[in-house]
C-alpha positions as CSV (number, residue, x, y, z in Angstrom):
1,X,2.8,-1.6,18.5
2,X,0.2,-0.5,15.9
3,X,-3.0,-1.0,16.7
4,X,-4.2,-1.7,13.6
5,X,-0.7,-4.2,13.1
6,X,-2.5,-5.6,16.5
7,X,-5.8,-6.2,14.7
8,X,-4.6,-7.4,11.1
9,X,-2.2,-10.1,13.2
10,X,-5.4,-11.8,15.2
11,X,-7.4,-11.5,11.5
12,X,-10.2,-9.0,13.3
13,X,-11.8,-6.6,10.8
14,X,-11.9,-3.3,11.0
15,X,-11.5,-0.1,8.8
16,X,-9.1,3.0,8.8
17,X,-10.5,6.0,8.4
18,X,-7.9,8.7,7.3
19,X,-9.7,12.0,8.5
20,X,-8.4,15.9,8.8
21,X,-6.4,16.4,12.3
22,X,-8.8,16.6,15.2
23,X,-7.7,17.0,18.7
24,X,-10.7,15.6,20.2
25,X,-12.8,13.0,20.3
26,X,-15.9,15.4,19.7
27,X,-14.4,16.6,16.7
28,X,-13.1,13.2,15.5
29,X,-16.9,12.5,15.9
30,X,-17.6,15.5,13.6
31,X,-14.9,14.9,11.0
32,X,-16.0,11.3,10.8
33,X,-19.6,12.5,10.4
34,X,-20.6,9.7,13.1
35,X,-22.4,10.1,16.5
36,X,-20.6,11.0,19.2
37,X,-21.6,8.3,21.5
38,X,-20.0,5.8,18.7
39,X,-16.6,7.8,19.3
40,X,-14.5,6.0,22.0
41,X,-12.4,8.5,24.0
42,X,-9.4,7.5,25.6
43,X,-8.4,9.2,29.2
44,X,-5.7,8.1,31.0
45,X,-6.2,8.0,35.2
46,X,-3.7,8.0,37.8
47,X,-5.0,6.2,41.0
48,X,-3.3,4.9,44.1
49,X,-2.2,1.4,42.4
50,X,-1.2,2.9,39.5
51,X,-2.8,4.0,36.1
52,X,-5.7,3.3,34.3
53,X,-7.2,3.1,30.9
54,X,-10.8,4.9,30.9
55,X,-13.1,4.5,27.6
56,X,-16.2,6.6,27.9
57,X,-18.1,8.0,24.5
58,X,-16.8,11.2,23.1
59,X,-19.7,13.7,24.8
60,X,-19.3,12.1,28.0
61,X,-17.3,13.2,31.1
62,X,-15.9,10.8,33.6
63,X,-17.4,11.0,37.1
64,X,-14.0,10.5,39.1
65,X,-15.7,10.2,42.4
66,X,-18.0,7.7,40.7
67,X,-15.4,5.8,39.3
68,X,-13.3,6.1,42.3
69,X,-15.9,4.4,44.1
70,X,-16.1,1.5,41.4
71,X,-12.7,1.1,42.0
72,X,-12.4,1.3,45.2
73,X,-9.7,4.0,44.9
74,X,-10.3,7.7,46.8
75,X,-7.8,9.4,44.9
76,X,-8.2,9.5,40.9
77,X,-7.6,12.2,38.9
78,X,-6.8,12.7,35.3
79,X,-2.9,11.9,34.4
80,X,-0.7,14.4,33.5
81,X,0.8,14.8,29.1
82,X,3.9,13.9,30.6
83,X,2.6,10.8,32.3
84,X,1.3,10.4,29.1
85,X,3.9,10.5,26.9
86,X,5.7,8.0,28.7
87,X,3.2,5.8,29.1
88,X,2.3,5.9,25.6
89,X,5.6,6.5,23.4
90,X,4.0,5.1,20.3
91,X,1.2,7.5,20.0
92,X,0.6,11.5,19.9
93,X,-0.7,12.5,23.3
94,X,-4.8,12.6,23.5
95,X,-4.9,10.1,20.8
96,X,-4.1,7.1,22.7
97,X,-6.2,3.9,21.7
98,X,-8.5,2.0,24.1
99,X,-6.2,-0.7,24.5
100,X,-4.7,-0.5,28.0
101,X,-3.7,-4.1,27.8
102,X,-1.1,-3.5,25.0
103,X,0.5,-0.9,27.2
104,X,0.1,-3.4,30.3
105,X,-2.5,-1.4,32.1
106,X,-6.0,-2.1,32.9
107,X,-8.7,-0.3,31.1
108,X,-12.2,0.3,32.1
109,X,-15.2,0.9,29.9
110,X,-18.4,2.7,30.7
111,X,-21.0,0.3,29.7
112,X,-23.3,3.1,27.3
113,X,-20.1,2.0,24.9
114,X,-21.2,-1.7,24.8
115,X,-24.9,-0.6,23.4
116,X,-23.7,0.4,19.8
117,X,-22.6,-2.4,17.4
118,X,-19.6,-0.8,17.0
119,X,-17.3,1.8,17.8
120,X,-15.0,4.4,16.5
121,X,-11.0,5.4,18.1
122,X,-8.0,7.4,17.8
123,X,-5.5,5.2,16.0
124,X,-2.2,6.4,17.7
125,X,-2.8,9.8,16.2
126,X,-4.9,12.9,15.4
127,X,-5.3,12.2,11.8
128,X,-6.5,8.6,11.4
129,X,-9.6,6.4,13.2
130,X,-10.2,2.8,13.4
131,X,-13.8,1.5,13.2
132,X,-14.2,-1.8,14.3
133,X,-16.8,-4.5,15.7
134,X,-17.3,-3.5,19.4
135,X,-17.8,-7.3,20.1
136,X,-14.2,-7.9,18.6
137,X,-12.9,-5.4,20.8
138,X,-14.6,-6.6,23.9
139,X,-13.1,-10.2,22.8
140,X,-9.2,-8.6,22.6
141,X,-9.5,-6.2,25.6
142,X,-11.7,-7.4,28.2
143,X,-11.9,-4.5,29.9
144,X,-13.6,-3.9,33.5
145,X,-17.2,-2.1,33.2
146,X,-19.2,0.1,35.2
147,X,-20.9,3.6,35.1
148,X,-19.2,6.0,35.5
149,X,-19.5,9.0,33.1
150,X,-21.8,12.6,33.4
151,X,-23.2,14.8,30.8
152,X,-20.0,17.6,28.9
């Protein structure tokens, strides 16, 4: 499913932004000409119950011993572009949108997103964003928090 299809049917605003290809979210940041930390990055994690959904801001790195520990899981690591590509058929891998739920998987949040009004993501590919209401997206997703992210 679109995400933006996802949005439009539950009446939640939010704005396409058409931008040049980027291939990360740093870049997506700079293209946008927004801050980084406003940038949602999407990683996908592979841990003993299965995967995960991780949204951290675009100059952050997950801490996977610190989120292992949140999650009470001793082996996570990043998954593999295979993994997903499967997991996410819809979308071009590295642009996958913070929405684990749609793809029935869990997704977890580090909680320096939830200090900005709102926040910027990949929108199922490396040439278009969505901007939306981080409140609204709280509200669809639900995601787990914690703190779990280092300095790039």
């Amino acid at each position: 499913m679109k995400i933006d299809e996802l949005l439009a049917s539950r009446r939640i605003p939010f704005e396409r932004l058409p931008h040049e290809p980027a291939y990360t979210a740093n870049r997506v940041a700079q293209t946008l000409h927004v801050r980084g930390n406003d940038v949602a990055k999407t990683v996908v994690l592979r841990t003993r119950r299965g995967y995960v959904v991780a949204v951290v801001p675009a100059p952050m790195r997950i801490d996977l011993e610190k989120l292992g520990r949140q999650l009470n899981d001793d082996d996570v690591r990043i998954a593999s572009e295979e993994e997903i590509a499967q997991l996410f058929p819809d979308c071009e891998v590295g642009a996958m949108p913070p929405f684990g739920s749609v793809y029935h998987l869990p997704t977890v949040i580090d909680d320096s997103l939830a200090e900005d009004e709102r926040i910027v993501f990949e929108a199922q590919s490396h040439d278009a964003a969505i901007r939306m209401n981080y409140r609204d997206y709280e509200e669809i997703e639900h995601p787990i928090h914690g703190r779990f992210t280092r300095q790039s």
